[in-house]
ZABATOR-906325 format. One record per residue (C-alpha): y, z, x; residue in one letter. Coordinates in steps of 0.02 Angstrom, whole numbers, plus 50000, padded with zeros to 5 digits. Layout:
BEGIN
YZXa
...
//
This chain:
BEGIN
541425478755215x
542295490555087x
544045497755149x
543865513955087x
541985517955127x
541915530655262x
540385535155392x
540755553455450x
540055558355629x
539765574855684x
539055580655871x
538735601055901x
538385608656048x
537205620455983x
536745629155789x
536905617155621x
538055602255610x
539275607155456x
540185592755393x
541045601255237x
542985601655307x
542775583355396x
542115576355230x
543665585055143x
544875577155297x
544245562455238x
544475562455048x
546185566855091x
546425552555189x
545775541455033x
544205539155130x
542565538755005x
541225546655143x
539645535755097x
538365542455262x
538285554355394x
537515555855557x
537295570855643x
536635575455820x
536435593755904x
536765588956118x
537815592556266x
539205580856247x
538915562856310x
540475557556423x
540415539956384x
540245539556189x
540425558056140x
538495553856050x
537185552856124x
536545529956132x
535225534856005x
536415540255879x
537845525555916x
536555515155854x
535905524455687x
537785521755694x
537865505855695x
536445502355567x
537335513955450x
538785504755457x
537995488255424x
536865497855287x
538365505055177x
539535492955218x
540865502955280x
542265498055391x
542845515255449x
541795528355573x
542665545755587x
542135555455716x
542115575655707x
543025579955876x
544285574955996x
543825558056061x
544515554756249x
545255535656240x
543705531356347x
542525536756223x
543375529856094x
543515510956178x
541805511456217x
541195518356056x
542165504155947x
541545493456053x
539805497656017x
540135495955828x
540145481555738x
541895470155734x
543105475455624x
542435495655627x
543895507755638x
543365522555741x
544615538055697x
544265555155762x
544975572055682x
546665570355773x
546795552555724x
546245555055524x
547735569855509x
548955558455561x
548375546355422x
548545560655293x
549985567955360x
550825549755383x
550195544455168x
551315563055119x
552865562655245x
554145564155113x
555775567155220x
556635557655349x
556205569755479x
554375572855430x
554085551755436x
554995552255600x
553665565955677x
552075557455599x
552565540455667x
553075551355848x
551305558755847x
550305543655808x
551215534955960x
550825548556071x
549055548756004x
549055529356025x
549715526756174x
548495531556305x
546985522756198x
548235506456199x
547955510256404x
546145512456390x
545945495756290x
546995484356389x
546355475856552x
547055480456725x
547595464156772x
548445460656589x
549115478656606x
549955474656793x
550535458556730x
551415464256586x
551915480956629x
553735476056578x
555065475056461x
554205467256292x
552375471356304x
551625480856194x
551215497256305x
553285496556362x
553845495856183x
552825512256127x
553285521156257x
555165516556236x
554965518756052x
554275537156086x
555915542656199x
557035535656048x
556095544855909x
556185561556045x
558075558956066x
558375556055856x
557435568955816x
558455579955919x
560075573355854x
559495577255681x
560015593455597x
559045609755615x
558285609255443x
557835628655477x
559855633755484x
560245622455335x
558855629955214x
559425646355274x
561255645255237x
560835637055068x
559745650555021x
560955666255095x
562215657254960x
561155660254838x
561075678054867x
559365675854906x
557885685255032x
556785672255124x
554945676655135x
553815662055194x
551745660955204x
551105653255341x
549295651455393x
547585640655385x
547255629355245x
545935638655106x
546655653555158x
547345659554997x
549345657855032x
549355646454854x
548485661554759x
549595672154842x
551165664754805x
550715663154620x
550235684754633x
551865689354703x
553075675254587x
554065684054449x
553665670254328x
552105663054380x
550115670154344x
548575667054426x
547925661354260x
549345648554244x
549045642854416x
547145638754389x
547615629654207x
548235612254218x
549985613354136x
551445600454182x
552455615854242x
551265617154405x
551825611154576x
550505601354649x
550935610454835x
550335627754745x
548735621654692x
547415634754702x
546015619254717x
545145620854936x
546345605354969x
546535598355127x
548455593055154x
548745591554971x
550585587355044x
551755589155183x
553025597755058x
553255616055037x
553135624954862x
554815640754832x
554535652454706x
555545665954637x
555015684154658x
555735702554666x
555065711054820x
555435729654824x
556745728054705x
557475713654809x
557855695154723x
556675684554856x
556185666754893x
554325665154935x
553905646355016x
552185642255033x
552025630855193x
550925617855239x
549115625755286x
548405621955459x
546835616155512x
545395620655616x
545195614555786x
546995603955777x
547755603555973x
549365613855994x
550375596956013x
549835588455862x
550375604355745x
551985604155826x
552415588855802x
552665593055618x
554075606955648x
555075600955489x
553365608555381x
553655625855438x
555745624755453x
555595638155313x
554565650655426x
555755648355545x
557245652155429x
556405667355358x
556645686155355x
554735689455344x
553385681355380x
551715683355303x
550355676555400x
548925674055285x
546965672455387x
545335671555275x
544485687855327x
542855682655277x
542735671855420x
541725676255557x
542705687455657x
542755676155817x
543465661355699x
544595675355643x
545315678755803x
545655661155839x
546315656255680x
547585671255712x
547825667155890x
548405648155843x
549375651555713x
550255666955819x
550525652655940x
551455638755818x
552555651955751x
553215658655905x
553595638155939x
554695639855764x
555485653755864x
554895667555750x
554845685355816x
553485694055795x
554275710055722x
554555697955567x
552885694855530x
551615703755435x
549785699355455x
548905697655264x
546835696755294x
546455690255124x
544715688255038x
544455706455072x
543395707454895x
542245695154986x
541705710855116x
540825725855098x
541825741255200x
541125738555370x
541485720155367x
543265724955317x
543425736855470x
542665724755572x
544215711955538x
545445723555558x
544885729655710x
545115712455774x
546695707855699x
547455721855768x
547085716255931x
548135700955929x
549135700655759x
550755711255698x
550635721755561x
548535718255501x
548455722355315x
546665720055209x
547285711655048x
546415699654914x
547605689054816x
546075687054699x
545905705454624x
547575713154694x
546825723554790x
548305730254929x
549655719354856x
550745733554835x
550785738655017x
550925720255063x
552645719554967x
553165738455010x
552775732255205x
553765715155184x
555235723355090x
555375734955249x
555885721655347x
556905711855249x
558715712055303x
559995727655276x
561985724255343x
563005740955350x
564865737755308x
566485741755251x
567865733455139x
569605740655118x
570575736654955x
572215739754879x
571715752254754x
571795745354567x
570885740954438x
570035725754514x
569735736354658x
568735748354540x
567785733154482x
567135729854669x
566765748954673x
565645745954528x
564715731054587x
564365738154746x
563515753154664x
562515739654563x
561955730154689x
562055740454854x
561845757554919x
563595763254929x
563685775955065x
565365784355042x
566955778254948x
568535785455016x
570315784354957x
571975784855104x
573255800955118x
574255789154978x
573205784154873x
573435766054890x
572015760554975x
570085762854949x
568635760255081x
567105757755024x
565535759355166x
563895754455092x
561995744555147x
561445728255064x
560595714455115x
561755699855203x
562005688555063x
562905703954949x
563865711055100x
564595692255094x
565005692654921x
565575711354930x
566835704555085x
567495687654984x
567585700754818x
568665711454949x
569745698755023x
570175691954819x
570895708354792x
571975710554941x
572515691754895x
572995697154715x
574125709454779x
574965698254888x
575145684454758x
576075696754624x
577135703654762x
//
């Protein structure tokens, strides 16, 4: 048997099997898909296909000489005992759930990520490590050093570390604030354009660039349909509505993923959680109950990053793929579940301006006031503010000796405008 070779599986209810995104799950995974088999039935509860197709399974797996059989679906640990064993020895039977982990465990870059890949595999394992064992080995050795006691003990310590473990969210943000930067982050389904988007709104990047293979690219901002390309996030620079910003590209979700299993990866979208505005990016030429879905899923992850909904603006991109009544169609049924629906394509442009006027809307504005000694430095704060904030009103005391200054800017410049402030006061004290 080859190692890499790959059989792909794929059951449907009803309509045409479409093995396109499995096939892709698979590459990523380092899989080389070699066969298929396909089968349109009500679910069979003891091997998900129906005994027919288990063996054209079978056959195929002898045939190509493959040692690995990924399965299109959710696989119960039942199905998936019973189903090995109707394979030849040494098959690996993965499902979707189990072939993400893989790719998500080969690209866990940071301590953190490699912690939750190695906490969602056990969880995924665990229950299929229940199915497989006997009852009597089970009762026998249902303590302290077998192998169903250790992953479950293992899964409470990785729980309780990752806890312990900083909130990568509050770090990135007070990194970024320092830097006197806005934070805008795109979340959303894989393919659905957030790569071409991010290289449309950066202030030194073009879509041209991004589709040439230079060795200034990031391989996370790839504009290629790439499945997990990597659990790492791409930052550009851009100037939103006047505004210096940094726009993070997350990782892309994936159809059909449970609730639990996109979760688990939390450190991927620490950025959305961290950021002033959200863009939530959905393919709109997607049928529009896919749509809805897709929108409804993603909705749900980000309110488990603890993002608010007024800080996200929906982008349905691939509008240049519709004709007007398909357009109206989608936004009717964004705007049933999603904040904010705008029709945009990243491709052509088209709507990109509102997008940013929309997002620069909600990006943050602190009103303040500093009071200085009034001198020359003083005068130099004056100045800055006007340069970089909306100075309100600038007002001198019944002496003279003091100036207020009351003005709106974004949080990191109200910072620097207070620290500027407080130098000034400090000078006066020091020549005293």
């Amino acid at each position: 048997m080859t190692a890499t070779n790959a059989i792909v599986a794929q059951r449907v209810g009803s309509g045409s099997p479409d093995t396109d995104e499995i096939r892709a799950l698979a590459a990523a995974a380092g899989y080389t898909v070699v066969d298929e088999v396909t089968q349109v039935r009500a679910e069979d509860p003891g091997t998900n296909l129906g005994r027919g197709k288990v063996e054209q399974l079978a056959a195929c797996v002898v045939e190509t000489e493959s040692r690995t059989v990924v399965v299109d679906g959710e696989l119960t640990p039942s199905q998936h005992h019973e189903l090995q064993k109707a394979l030849p020895d040494g098959t690996r039977v993965h499902d979707r759930y189990r072939l993400v982990l893989d790719v998500f465990g080969d690209q866990a870059g940071t301590r953190r990520a490699q912690l939750q890949v190695e906490l969602a595999r056990l969880k995924y394992d665990l229950p299929r490590m229940r199915e497989t064992a006997d009852a009597g080995w089970f009762d026998k050795r249902a303590e302290k050093g077998s192998p169903l006691y250790d992953a479950a003990d293992r899964i409470d310590r990785l729980e309780r570390k990752l806890d312990e473990l900083p909130d990568p969210a509050e770090s990135f943000r007070k990194r970024r604030r320092e830097e006197g930067f806005d934070l805008v982050t795109l979340a959303g389904y894989t393919n659905a354009g957030k790569s071409t988007l991010l290289h449309r709104l950066a202030d030194e990047s073009t879509l041209a660039a991004a589709e040439s293979d230079h060795p200034d690219r990031d391989a996370t901002a790839t504009i290629e349909d790439r499945l997990f390309e990597t659990l790492e996030t791409t930052t550009r620079r851009a100037t939103l509505d006047g505004r210096p910003t940094l726009v993070t590209d997350t990782v892309g979700f994936v159809a059909d993923l449970p609730h639990w299993l996109v979760e688990s990866f939390s450190a991927t979208l620490s950025e959305a959680a961290a950021a002033d505005r959200v863009v939530l990016v959905a393919d709109a030429s997607d049928p529009p109950d896919e749509l809805r879905e897709k929108l409804g899923v993603s909705l749900d992850v980000l309110d488990a990053q603890d993002v608010a909904r007024e800080a996200v603006v929906t982008a349905l991109n691939k509008v240049d793929r519709l004709d007007a009544e398909g357009r109206a169609e989608r936004l009717a049924v964004a705007a049933e579940i999603a904040p904010s629906p705008l029709a945009i394509s990243a491709r052509d442009g088209t709507n990109l301006d509102r997008l940013v006027a929309q997002v620069g809307e909600g990006l943050p504005t602190e009103h303040a006031t500093i009071e200085m000694p009034n001198r020359n430095d003083a005068m130099s704060v004056v100045s800055w503010l006007y340069d970089h904030a909306d100075v309100a009103d600038v007002s001198y005391g019944a002496a003279g000796d003091r100036v207020t200054v009351s003005f709106a800017a974004r949080p990191s410049i109200a910072d620097q405008a207070r620290a500027k402030g407080d130098d000034v006061s400090k000078s006066v004290s020091v020549d005293r």
